[in-house]
Structures are given as structure tokens and as C-alpha cells.
C-alpha positions in Angstrom: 23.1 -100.6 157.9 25.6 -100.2 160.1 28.6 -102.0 158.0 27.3 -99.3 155.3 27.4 -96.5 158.0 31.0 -97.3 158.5 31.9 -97.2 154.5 29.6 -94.8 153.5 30.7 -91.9 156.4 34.7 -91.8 156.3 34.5 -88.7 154.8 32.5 -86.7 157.8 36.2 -86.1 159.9 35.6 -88.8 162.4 37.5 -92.5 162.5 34.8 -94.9 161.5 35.9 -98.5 162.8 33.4 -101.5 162.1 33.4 -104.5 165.0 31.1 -107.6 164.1 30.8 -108.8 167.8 30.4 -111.9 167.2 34.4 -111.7 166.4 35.1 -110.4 169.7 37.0 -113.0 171.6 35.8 -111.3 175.5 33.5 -108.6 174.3 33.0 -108.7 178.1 36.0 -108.7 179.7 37.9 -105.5 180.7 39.6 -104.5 178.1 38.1 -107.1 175.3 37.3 -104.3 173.2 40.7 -102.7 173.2 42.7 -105.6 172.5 40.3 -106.6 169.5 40.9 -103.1 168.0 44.4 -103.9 168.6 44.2 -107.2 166.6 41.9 -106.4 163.6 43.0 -103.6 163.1 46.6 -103.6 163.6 47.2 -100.8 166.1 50.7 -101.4 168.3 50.5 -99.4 171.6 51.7 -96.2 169.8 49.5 -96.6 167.6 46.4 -97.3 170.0 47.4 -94.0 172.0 47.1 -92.3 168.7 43.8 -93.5 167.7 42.8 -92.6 171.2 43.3 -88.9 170.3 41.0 -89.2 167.4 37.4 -88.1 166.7 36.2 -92.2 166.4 33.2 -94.1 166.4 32.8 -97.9 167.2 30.5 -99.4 164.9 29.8 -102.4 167.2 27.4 -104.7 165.5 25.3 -108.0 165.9 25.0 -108.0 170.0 22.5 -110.2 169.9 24.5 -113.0 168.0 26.8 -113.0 171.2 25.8 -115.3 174.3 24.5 -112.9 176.4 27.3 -113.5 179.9 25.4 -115.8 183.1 25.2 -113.0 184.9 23.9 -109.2 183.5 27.4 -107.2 183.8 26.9 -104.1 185.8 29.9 -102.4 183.7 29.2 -100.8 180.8 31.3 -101.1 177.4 32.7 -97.5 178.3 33.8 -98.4 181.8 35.2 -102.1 180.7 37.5 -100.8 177.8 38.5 -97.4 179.7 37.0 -95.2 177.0 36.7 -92.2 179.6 40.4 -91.5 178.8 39.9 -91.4 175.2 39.3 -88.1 174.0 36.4 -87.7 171.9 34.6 -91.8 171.0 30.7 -92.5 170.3 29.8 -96.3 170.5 27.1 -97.0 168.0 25.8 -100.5 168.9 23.3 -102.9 166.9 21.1 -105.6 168.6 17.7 -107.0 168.4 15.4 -104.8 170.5 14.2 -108.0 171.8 17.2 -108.7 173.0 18.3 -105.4 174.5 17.6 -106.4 178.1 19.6 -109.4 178.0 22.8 -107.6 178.4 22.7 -105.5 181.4 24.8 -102.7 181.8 27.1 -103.2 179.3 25.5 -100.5 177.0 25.6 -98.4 180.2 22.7 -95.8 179.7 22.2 -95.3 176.2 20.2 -92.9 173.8 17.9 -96.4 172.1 16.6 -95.6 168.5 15.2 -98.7 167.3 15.3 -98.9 163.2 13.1 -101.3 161.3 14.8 -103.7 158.8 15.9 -101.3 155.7 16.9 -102.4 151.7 20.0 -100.9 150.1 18.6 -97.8 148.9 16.1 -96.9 152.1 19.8 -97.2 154.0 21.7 -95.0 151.5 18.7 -91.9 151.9 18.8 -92.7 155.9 22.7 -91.9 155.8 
């Protein structure tokens, strides 16, 4: 659902950018996030100040295929990558609701819709 989300919405006037998390090299270090846009996705750090500007959503999917850290992080996502100073970013983020807990404050204090498994069509009429 959410890879579709990020294909299937480019055309709503927003950035759309896909992460599988299980890519992420530090998904929770400071600044892991940042410096994996960076790499996938080519941005120098003219370009990253520019995308920074942008109307953009992180599609950040599979948390729960990434070790959850020893300790529950008390920073969220926003916090870590410094997303306060971007102007006008949405994280969409994908786990297991199971799993939800595991991962402290790292999703900060979000707004949880939980979304039963869904074929190709059912996520074409949900988008």
C-alpha cells in the first residue's frame, strides 16, 4: 500500500519519496534519515535545502523489519533528522501494530490508523 501510495499520488502537488527502512543504514541515529535521502536519492546539499522547501511526504515503510534499538529512543524521527526546519513534511510510517510499541519515541506522538492487509484493487479505491 504504501509503495503504491508513493506512485499512485505524484500528481496531488506534494514530493512523494518512498524509504524501505530496512535500507536505512542508522534509521536511528541523528540525522540517519537525512543522509539516506541524500544517498538514494541523489540530493547534494543544494539540492537537499531545496527539497527542504517542498510540500513532501516520507513514505517510510517496513518498521517493523528493523531491529527495534536496546534501548526505546526518547527522540522522535522529527527531532533526530531536524525536520522542524523543513518547511512543510508529513512522515507516513508503516509497521506491524504489534510491533508499534517496540520503538519508543521515535514516531514521537503520532495520529495511528491501523489498515488491515489490502489486494491491489481494495488499495487502488482506498487511494
Amino acid at each position: 500500500l504504501a509503495l503504491c501510495m508513493a506512485h499512485g499520488t505524484w500528481k496531488l502537488g506534494r514530493y512523494w519519496l518512498f524509504v524501505s527502512l530496512p535500507s536505512v543504514a542508522a534509521p536511528f541515529e541523528e540525522l540517519g534519515l537525512v543522509r539516506h535521502l541524500q544517498r538514494s536519492f541523489g540530493f547534494d546539499e543544494e539540492g537537499l535545502a531545496e527539497l527542504q522547501t517542498r510540500p513532501v511526504i516520507l513514505i517510510l515503510d517496513s518498521l517493523d523489519e528493523v531491529p527495534a534499538p536496546d534501548h526505546a529512543t526518547l527522540t522522535s524521527w522529527w527531532g533526530l533528522n531536524r525536520l522542524d526546519g523543513w518547511e512543510n513534511v508529513r512522515l507516513i510510517v508503516t509497521c506491524r501494530e504489534e510491533r508499534v510499541l517496540e520503538y519508543g519515541g521515535c514516531l514521537g506522538r503520532p495520529t495511528q490508523l491501523f489498515l488491515q492487509a489490502f489486494d491491489q484493487q481494495q488499495m487502488e479505491g482506498y487511494i
